[in-house]
N, C-alpha and C positions, 0 to 999 in steps of 0.2 A: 680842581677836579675832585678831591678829596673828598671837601666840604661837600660838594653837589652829591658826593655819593651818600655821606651818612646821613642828607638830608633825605635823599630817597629812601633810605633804610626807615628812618626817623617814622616818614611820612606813611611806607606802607605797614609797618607794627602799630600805631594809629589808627589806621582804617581797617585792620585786621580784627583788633582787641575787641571793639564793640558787635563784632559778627559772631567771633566765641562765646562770649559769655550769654548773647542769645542764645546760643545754642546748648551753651550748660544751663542755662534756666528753661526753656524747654523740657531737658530731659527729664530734669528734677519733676519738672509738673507732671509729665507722665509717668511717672515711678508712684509718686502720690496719688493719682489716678487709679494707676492699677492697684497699689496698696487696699485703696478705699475698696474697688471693686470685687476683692478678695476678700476682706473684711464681711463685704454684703453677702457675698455667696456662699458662707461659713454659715451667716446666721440663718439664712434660708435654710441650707441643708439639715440646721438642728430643728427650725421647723418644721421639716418635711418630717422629720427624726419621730418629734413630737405628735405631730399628727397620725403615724403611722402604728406610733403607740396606744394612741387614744381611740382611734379606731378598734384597732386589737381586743382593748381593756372592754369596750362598748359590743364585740363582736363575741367577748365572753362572760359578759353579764346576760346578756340576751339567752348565748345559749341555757345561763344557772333557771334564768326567769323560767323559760321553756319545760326545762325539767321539774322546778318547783311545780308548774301548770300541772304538769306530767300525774306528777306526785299527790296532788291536791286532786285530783278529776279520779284516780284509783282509789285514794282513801274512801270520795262522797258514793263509787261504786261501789266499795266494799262494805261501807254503810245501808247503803239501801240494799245489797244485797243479803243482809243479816237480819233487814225484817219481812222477805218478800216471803218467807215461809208463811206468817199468820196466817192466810188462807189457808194454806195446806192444814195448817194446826187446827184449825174450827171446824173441816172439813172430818177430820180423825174423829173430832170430839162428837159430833152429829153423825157421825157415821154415815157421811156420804165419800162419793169420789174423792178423791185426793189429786190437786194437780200437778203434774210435774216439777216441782219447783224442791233442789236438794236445800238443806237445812243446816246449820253447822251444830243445833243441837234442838230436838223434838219437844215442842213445850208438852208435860206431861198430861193425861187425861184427869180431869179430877172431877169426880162426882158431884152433879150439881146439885144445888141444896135450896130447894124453891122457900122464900123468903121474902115478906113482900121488903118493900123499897121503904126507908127511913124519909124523913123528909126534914132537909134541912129549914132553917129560918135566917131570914136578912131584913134586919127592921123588922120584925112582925111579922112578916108574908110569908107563909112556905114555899120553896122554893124545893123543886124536883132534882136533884145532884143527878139523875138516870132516868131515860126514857121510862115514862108512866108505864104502871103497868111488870117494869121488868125484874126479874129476879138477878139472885147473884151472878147469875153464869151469861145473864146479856147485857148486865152491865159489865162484867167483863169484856166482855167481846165487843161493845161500844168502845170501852176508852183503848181496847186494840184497834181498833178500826181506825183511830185516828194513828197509833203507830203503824200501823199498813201505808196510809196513804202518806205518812213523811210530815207530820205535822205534829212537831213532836212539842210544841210548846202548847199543845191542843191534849197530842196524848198525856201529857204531865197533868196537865188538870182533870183530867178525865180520872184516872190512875188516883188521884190524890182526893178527889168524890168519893171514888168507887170505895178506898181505905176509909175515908170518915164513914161511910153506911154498912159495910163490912170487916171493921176490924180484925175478924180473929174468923173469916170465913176459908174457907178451902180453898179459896183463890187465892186469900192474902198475899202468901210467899212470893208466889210469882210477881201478881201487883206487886209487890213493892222492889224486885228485882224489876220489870222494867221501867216502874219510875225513876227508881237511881239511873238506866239507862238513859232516859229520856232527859235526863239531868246530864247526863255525861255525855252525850250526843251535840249538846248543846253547850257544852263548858262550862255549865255549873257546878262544879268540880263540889265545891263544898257542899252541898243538897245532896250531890248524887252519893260521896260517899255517907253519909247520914243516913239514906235507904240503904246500902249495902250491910252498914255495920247494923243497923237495926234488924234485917233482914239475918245476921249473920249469929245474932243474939238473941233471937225467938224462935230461928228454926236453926240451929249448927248442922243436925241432918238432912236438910232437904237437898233435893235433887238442885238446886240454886243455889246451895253452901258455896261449891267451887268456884261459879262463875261469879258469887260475889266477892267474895276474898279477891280473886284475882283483879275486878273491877273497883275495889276498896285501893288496891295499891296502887292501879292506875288512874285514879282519882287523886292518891297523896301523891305521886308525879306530878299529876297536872298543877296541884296548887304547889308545888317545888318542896315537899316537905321528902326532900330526899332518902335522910333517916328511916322515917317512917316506913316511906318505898320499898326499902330494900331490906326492910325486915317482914313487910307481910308478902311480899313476893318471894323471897324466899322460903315463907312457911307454906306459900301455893307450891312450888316447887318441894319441899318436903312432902306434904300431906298427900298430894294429887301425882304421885311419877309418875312418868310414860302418858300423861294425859293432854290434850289438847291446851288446855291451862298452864299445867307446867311446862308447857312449849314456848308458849307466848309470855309467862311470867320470867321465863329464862333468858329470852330474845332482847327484853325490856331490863332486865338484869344487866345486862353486858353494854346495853346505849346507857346505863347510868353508872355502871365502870369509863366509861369511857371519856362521860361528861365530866366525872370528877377528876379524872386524871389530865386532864386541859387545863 
């Protein structure tokens, strides 16, 4: 009876054993399982992580762009609103009506000086710089006309005629104050300061002194000649206090303290 029983015992740890260890290899598999699935779901959430970053970074670029836009559409306003006076100015000069249009500064009246017209040569041919016909005071008012209408690599040429057939005429100054413009307008930074400083060394007094000096140093800005900057902008801020000039030479003063100190 003995025998028979530890045979029984024998028999069922035998058919037992192979039921467990399925069932320990089982489990294992599903710990491994979940392991993996845990695994995955980590790296998703860094990508969701990620994605929600890149969005972001994409959702504040946009807005910089927008502002830039912003920025750039007020500057080309404030440009074209600094020459829409011309009319009014020729309007002074002919003494007719005046239209409403404010001015940031009144070009002055200058006595016109009837002269007939020079006439250039190219190859042999004379060639007209100025409507036939016209004296100094409508060739003025021609190469303004193209700074009126915003055409300023039209007004530079015009401006730069009207200076070869009138060099030393009662308009000069002015011509040559807004060729540098029409040079600066257009990022010719080195041309335009070359009208200013010639402009600034034929006539030191004229009513155009200030705004060229000023425009001379935001000229050495533009081509980065720092130094230079910040020593004719602060002789605008000297010479010119309390003026319009010295406002904006001072405003442009402190954006190049500030670039230097970056």
């Amino acid at each position: 009876m003995r025998a028979g029983l530890v045979l029984a015992v024998l028999s069922a740890s035998l058919t037992a054993s192979p039921s467990a260890h399925a069932q320990r290899a089982s489990l294992a598999d599903r710990v491994a399982a979940l392991e993996q699935r845990a695994a995955s779901n980590t790296g998703a959430t860094e990508l969701v992580n990620q994605l929600g970053q890149l969005r972001a970074e994409v959702q504040d670029l946009r807005g910089q762009i927008e502002q830039l836009q912003q920025q750039l559409e007020q500057a080309k306003q404030a440009q074209r609103s600094q020459y829409l006076d011309v009319d009014g100015r020729f309007r002074r000069l002919e003494g007719g009506p005046v239209s409403p249009v404010v001015s940031p500064a009144i070009e002055p009246a200058v006595a016109p000086v009837e002269v007939s017209p020079p006439v250039s040569r190219v190859a042999g041919v004379p060639v007209a710089s100025v409507p036939v016909g016209a004296d100094e005071r409508s060739g003025y008012t021609h190469a303004f006309d193209a700074l009126k209408s915003g055409d300023y690599a039209e007004s530079a040429r015009r401006f730069r005629d009207f200076l070869g057939m009138f060099p030393s005429g009662q308009y000069a100054p002015n011509a040559m104050y807004w060729l540098g413009e029409s040079y600066y307008v257009t990022q010719n930074y080195a041309l335009a300061g070359e009208q200013f400083q010639g402009l600034l060394d034929r006539y030191p007094r004229h009513d155009k002194a200030a705004g060229a000096l000023l425009k001379l140093g935001l000229s050495q800005y533009g081509l980065k000649q720092f130094d230079a900057a910040d020593a004719t902008l602060r002789a605008v801020v000297q010479r010119y206090p309390g003026s319009d000039v010295a406002r904006t030479a001072d405003d442009r003063l402190r954006a190049l303290e500030l670039n230097q100190a970056r």
